[in-house]
C-alpha positions in Angstrom: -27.2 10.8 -126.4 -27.9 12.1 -130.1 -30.9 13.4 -130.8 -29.8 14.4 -134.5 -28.3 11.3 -136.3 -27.1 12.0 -140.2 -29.2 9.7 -143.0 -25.7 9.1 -144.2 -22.1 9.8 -142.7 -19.2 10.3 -145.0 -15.9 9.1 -142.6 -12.3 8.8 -144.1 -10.3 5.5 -143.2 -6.9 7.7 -142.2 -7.4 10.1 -139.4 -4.9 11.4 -136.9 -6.0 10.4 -133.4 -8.3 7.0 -134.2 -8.5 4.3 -137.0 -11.6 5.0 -139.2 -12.3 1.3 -139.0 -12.6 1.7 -135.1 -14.3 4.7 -135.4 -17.1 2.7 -138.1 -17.2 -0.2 -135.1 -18.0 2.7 -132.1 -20.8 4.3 -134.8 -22.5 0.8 -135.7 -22.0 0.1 -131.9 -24.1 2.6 -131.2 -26.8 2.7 -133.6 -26.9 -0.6 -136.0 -28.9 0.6 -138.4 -26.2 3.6 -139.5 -25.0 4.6 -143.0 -21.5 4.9 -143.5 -19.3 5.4 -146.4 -15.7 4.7 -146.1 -13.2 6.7 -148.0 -9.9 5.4 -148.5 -7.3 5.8 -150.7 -6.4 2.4 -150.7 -7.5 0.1 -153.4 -6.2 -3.1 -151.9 -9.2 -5.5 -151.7 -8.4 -6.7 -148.1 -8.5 -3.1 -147.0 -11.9 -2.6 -149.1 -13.2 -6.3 -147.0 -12.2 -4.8 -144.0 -13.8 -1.0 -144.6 -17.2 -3.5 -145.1 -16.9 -6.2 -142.5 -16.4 -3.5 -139.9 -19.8 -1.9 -140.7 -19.2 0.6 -143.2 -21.9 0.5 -145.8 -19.8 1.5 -148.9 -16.3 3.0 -149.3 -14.9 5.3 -152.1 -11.4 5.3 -153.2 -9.4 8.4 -153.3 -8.7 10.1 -155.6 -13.0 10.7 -156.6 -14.7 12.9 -158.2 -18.1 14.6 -157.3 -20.1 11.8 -159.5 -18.8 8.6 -157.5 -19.5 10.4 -153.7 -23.2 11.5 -155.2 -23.7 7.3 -157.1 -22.6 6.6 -153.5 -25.2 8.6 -151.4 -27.8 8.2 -153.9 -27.4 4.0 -154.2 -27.1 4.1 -150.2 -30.6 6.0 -150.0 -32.2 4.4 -152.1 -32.5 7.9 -154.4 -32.2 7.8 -158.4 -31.5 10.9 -159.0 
């Protein structure tokens, strides 16, 4: 069991031993209510569909910068800054 659960979990798409989508699926499993942002560095829109139907709760595309990943966290909680 976790006692410690992030407010928001950053989780790229390509890893080397599990799918990031399966990965996002085990996470929401667990706890529904989770915050996850894709990254990918695909931009294909069936890729982006899939990153969100699996649970994610927004994605990034690679290559970012330092401005998208903070608009990310910031529109995810709910922060203006």
């Amino acid at each position: 069991m976790i006692d410690n659960r992030p407010e928001i979990l950053l989780l790229d798409l390509a890893m080397p031993k599990k799918d990031g989508l399966e990965v996002v699926k085990d996470i929401i499993a667990y706890d529904s209510n989770a915050k996850i942002i894709l990254i990918t560095a695909s931009d294909d829109q069936k890729v982006i569909n899939q990153c969100l139907t699996s649970g994610a709760t927004s994605y990034i595309s690679k290559p970012f910068d330092f401005n998208s990943v903070l608009k990310s966290i910031n529109d995810i909680s709910g922060n203006d800054n």
